[in-house]
DOMI-139912 format. One record per residue (C-alpha): residue number from 1; x, y, z. Coordinates in nm, 2 decimals, always signed. Each point is the difference from the previous one (the first is absolute). Example, Ala and Ser with C-alpha at 12.3 -4.5 7.8 and 13.67 -1.06 7.14 Angstrom:
<pts>
PT | num | u | v | w
PT | 1 | +1.23 | -0.45 | +0.78 $
PT | 2 | +0.14 | +0.34 | -0.07 $
</pts>
This chain:
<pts>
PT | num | u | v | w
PT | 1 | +2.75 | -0.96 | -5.26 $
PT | 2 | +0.32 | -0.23 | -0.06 $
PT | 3 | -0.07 | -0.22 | -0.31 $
PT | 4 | -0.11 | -0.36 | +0.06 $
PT | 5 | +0.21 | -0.22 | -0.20 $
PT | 6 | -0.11 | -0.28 | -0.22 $
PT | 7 | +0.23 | -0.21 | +0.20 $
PT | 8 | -0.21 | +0.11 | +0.32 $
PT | 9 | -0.31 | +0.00 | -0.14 $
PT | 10 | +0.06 | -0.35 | -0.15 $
PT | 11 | +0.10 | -0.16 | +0.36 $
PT | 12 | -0.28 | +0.17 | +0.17 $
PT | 13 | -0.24 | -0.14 | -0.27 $
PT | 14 | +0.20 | -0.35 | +0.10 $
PT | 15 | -0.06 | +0.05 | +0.35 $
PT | 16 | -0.37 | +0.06 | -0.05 $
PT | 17 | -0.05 | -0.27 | -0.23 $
PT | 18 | +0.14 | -0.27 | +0.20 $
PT | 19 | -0.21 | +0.19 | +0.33 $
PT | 20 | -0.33 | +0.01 | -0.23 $
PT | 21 | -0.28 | -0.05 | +0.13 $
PT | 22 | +0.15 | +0.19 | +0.38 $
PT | 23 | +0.07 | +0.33 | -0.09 $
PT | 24 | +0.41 | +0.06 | -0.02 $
PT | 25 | +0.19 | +0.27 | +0.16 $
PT | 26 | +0.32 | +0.17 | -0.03 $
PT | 27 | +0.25 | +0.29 | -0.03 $
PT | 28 | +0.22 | +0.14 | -0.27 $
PT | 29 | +0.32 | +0.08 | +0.20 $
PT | 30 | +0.30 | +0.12 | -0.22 $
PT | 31 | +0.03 | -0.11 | -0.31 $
PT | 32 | -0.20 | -0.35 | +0.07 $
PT | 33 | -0.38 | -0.18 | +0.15 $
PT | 34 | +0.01 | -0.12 | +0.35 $
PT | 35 | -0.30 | -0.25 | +0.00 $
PT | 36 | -0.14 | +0.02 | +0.33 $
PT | 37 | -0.24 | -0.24 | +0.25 $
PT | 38 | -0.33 | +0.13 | +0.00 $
PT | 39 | -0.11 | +0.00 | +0.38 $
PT | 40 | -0.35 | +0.13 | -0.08 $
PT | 41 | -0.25 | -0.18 | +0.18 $
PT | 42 | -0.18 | -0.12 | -0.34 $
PT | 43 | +0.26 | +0.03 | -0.27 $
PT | 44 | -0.24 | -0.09 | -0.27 $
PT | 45 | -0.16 | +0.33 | +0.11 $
PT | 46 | +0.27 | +0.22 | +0.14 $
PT | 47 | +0.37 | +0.01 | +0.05 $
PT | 48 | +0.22 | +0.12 | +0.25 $
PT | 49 | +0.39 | +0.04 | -0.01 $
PT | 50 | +0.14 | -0.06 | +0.36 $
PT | 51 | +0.12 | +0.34 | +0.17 $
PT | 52 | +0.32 | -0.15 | +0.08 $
PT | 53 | +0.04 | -0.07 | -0.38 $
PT | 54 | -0.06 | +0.33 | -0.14 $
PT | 55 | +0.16 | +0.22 | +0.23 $
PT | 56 | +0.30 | -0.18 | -0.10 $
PT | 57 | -0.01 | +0.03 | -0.33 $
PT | 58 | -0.12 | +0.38 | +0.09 $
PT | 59 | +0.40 | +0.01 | +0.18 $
PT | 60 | +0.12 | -0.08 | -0.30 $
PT | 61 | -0.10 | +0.42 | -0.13 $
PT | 62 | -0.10 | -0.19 | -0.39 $
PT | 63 | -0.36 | -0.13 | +0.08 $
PT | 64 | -0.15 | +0.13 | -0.31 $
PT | 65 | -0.31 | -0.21 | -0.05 $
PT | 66 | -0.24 | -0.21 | +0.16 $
PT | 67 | -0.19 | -0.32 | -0.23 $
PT | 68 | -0.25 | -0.21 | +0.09 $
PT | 69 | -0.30 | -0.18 | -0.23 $
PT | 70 | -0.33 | -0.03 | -0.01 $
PT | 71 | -0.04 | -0.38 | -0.08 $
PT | 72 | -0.37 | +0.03 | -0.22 $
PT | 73 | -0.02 | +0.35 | +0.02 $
PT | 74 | -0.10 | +0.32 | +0.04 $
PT | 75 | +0.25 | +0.11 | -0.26 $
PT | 76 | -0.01 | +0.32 | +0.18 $
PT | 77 | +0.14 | +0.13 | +0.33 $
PT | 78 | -0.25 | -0.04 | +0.26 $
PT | 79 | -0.11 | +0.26 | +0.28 $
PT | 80 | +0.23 | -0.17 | +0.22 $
PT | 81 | +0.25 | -0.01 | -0.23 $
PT | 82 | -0.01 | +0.35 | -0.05 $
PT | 83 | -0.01 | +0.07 | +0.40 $
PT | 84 | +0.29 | -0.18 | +0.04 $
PT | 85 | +0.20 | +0.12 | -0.30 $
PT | 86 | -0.03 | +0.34 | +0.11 $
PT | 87 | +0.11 | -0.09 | +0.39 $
PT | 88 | +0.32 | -0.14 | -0.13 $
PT | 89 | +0.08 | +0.30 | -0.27 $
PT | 90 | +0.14 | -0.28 | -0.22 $
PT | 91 | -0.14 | -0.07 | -0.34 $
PT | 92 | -0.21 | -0.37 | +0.00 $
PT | 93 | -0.03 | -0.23 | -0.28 $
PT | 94 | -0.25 | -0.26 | -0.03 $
PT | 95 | +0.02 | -0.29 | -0.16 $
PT | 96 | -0.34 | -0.13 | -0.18 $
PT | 97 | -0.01 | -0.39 | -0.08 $
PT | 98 | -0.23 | -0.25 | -0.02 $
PT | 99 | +0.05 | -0.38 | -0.06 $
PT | 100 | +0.12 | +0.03 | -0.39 $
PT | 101 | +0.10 | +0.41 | -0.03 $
PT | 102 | +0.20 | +0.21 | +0.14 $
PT | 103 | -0.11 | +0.32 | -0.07 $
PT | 104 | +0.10 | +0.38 | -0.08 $
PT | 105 | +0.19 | +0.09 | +0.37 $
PT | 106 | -0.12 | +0.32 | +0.14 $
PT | 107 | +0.23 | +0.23 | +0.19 $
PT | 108 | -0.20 | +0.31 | +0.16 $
PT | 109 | +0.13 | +0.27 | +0.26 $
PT | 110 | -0.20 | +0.27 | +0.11 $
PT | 111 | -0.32 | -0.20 | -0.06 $
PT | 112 | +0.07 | +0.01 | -0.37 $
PT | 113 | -0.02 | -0.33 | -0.19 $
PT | 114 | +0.24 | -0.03 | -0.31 $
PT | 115 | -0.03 | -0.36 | -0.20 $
</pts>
């Protein structure tokens, strides 16, 4: 897996932050986070990056992660999480926050969870 920077990890912690309590989405692409609209139905539950969105950034052939949070928890991927990781064959990272913390993130691929 490509290293997430600080620099990319700090503005997707921003991003999530100023989305708390809807869950935040995005994609590392390059070198740099793309925050992205979360078109999920509930996004304090779910998020959803539009298809237009990521096949673009998929064009681009340097899509190397994708982030989202889990505003109050789990601080763990969860089933869906992991169903949906494995579709895309990219490595996930989630973001756990709550209204004072951000937490430990958690990048897993291949259904394994690394704080």
């Amino acid at each position: 897996m490509k290293q997430i920077t600080s620099t990319i990890l700090e503005a997707a912690q921003r991003h999530a932050r100023a989305e708390y309590p809807r869950e935040a989405c995005g994609l590392v692409v390059g070198d740099s986070y793309r925050p992205c609209r979360n078109e999920a139905a509930d996004p304090m539950q779910d998020f959803e990056i539009a298809t237009q969105v990521y096949l673009d950034a998929e064009a681009t052939g340097d899509l190397p992660a994708v982030v989202h949070s889990h505003p109050d928890g789990p601080h763990a991927p969860s089933e869906v999480d992991c169903r949906a990781q494995a579709a895309s064959g990219l490595p996930w990272v989630i973001l756990p926050l709550d209204a004072e913390c951000m937490f430990q993130p958690i990048t897993f691929d291949s259904h394994e969870a690394t704080p």
